[in-house]
Each structure stands twice: as C-alpha cells, then as structure tokens.
C-alpha positions in Angstrom: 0.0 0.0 0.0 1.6 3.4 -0.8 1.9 5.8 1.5 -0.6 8.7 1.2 0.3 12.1 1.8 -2.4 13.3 4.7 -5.0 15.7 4.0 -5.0 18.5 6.4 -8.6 19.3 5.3 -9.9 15.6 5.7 -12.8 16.1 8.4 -12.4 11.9 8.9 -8.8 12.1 10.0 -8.2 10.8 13.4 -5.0 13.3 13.8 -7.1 16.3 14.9 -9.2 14.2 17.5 -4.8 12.5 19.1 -3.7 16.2 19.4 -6.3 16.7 22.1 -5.0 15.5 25.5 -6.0 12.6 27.4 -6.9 14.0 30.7 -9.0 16.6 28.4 -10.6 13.9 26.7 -11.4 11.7 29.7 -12.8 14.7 31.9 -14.8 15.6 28.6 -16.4 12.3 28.6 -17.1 11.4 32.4 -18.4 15.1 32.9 -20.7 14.3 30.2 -22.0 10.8 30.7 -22.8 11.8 33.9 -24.7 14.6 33.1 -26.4 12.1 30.7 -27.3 10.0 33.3 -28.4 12.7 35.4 -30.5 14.3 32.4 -32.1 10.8 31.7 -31.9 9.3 35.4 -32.7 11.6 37.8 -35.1 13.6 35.6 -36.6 10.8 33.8 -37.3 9.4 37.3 -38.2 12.7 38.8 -42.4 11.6 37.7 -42.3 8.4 39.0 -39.8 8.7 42.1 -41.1 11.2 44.5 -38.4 10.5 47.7 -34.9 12.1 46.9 -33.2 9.5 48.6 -34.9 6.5 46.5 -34.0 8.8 43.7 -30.5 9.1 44.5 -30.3 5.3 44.6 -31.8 4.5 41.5 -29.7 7.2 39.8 -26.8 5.7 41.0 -27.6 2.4 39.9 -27.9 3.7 36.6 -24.2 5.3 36.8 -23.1 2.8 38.5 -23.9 0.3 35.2 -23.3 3.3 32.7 -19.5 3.2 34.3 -19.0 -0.2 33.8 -20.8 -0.6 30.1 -19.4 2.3 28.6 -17.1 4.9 30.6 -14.5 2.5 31.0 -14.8 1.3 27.4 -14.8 4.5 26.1 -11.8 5.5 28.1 -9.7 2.4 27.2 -10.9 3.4 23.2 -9.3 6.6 23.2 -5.8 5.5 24.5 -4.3 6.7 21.4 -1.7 3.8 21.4 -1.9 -0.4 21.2 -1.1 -0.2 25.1 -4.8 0.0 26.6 -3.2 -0.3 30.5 -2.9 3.2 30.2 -6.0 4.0 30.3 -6.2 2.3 34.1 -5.0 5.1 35.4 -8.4 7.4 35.2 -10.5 4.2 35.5 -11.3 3.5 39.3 -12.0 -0.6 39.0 -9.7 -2.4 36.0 -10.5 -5.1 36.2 -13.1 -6.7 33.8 -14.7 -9.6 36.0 -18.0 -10.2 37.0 -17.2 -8.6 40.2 -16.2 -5.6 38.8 -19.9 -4.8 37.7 -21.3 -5.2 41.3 -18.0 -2.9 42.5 -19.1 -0.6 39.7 -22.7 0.1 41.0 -21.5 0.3 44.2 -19.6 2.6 43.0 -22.1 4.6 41.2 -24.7 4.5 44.7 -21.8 6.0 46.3 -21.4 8.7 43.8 -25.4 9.0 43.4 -25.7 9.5 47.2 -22.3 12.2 47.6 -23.7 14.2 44.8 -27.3 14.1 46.3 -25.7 15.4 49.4 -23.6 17.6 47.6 -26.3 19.8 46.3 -28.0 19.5 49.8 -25.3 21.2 51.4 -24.9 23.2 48.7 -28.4 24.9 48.9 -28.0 25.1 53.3 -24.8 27.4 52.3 -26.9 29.3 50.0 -30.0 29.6 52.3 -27.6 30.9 55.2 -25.4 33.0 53.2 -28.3 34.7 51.4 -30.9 34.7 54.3 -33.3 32.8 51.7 -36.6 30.2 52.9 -35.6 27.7 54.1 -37.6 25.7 52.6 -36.3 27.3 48.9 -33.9 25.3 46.6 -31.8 27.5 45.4 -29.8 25.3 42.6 -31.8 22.3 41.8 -30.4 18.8 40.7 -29.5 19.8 36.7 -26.9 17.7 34.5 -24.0 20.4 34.1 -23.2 20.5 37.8 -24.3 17.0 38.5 -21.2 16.2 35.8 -19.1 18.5 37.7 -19.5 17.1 41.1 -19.2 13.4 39.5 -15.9 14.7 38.0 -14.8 16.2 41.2 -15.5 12.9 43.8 -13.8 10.5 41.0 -11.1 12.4 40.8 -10.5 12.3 44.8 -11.2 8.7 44.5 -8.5 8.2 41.5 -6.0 10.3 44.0 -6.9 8.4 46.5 -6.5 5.1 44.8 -3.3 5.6 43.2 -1.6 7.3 46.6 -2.4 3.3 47.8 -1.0 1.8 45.2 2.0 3.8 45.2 2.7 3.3 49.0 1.7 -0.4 48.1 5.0 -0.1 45.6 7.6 0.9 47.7 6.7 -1.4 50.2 7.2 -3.9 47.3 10.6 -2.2 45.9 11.8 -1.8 49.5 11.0 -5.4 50.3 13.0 -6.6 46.9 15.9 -4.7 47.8 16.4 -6.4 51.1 16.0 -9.8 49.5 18.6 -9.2 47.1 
C-alpha cells in the first residue's frame, strides 16, 4: 500500500481528534456521561420517584452500570496507542470480571448519594449565606453541575486510589531490595 500524503482538510482524520490531551478527553467524557445519566436518570425518574433518597439510589444504579458498560470502554478506546493499560490510570475498578460490575454500581450509589448530598449542602450554604426560605432550593439537581460534582468525587477517588497503590509499591521495591 503506498503511503498517502495526509489531507490536512480531511474532516475523517483521526490526527485532529490524538492532538487533544487525554486528561481533556477523559474529563470531557465522564463530565458528560454523567450529566447524561443525570438528564435521563434523575429527571426521567423525577415523575415516578417522589423520595430524593430512592431517587439518589436508582440514579446511582444507573451510573453505576453506565461506568462499567461504557465509561470505561470509552476510556480504554481513546488511549491513542496499542497499550490499553494506560488508560487504568483514570478508570477506578480495571478489572473486567464479573465482580467488577457489582463494584461498579457500588460505586455509582456512592457517587449518586455524595452528589445528592452535595447539592443539599450546597443549597443550606446558600439559604444561610443569602438569608433565603428555608424551605427554597436555590440550585436544583441539573446535568452540568451533576457532571461536575461526579468529576470532582472521582477524581479524589482516582488520587486516593493511586496514593495506595503507590505506597503499596515501595513497600514492594523496599522489600526486593532487602532480599537481594
């Protein structure tokens, strides 16, 4: 096959999308799938879910399996390189055993629950700072900050995670250079 010379006008070419950086293209993504799931979840459910906490749950469930099925998938897809254990390092659970679904919506509960509390607390600084009803929601539950917030706890869970594992290393180098 002969080489071509590249179009820098193709609108198909896969160059313009590999000059973007990863962490770009990874926060891109997670902010918006959960402000998908947020946008068909929790206001989809909003009509037939009237308790905020059963809400919270059953959103989370949903994130919980829209991690698993497709963040993670889409994550390892856009490693621009043949080495997909890159990508592990802005995906919480690697592994891709059945336990890693139930882990997964655990997962997503967790986040559905610290982001339902999230905007709680939000709204009693607001109330407070602004001497508002307290019975008033100031900032109700909408996608674009529901993507931030799930950015924002996965992030300290990804920091806290590899902090772990990188303690869990040098306990392994240290332990290798005493052997030898």
């Amino acid at each position: 096959m002969p080489n071509k010379k590249k179009n820098e006008f193709d609108p198909y070419s896969i160059d313009k999308f590999d000059k973007i950086p990863m962490g770009v293209k990874v926060f891109i993504t997670k902010w918006w799938l959960a402000g998908a799931v947020c946008y068909f979840g929790s206001w989809g459910l909003g009509l037939l879910i009237s308790d905020s906490l059963d809400q919270a749950l059953a959103t989370g469930i949903i994130l919980g399996a829209c991690i698993e099925i497709l963040l993670n998938n889409i994550i390892r897809y856009l490693m621009p390189d043949k080495d997909k254990t890159k990508a592990n390092k802005y995906i919480l659970i690697t592994s891709k055993k059945y336990l890693a679904f139930i882990l997964n919506l655990l997962y997503g509960i967790a986040m559905g629950f610290l982001i339902a509390y999230s905007y709680n607390y939000l709204n009693i600084g607001i109330i407070s700072l602004f001497n508002l009803d307290p019975t008033s929601v100031p900032i109700g539950t909408e996608p674009i900050l529901y993507g931030l917030f799930f950015y924002g706890f996965d992030f300290i869970f990804l920091s806290v995670k590899h902090y772990i594992m990188n303690i869990k290393n040098k306990k392994n180098d240290q332990k290798n250079e005493v052997a030898k």
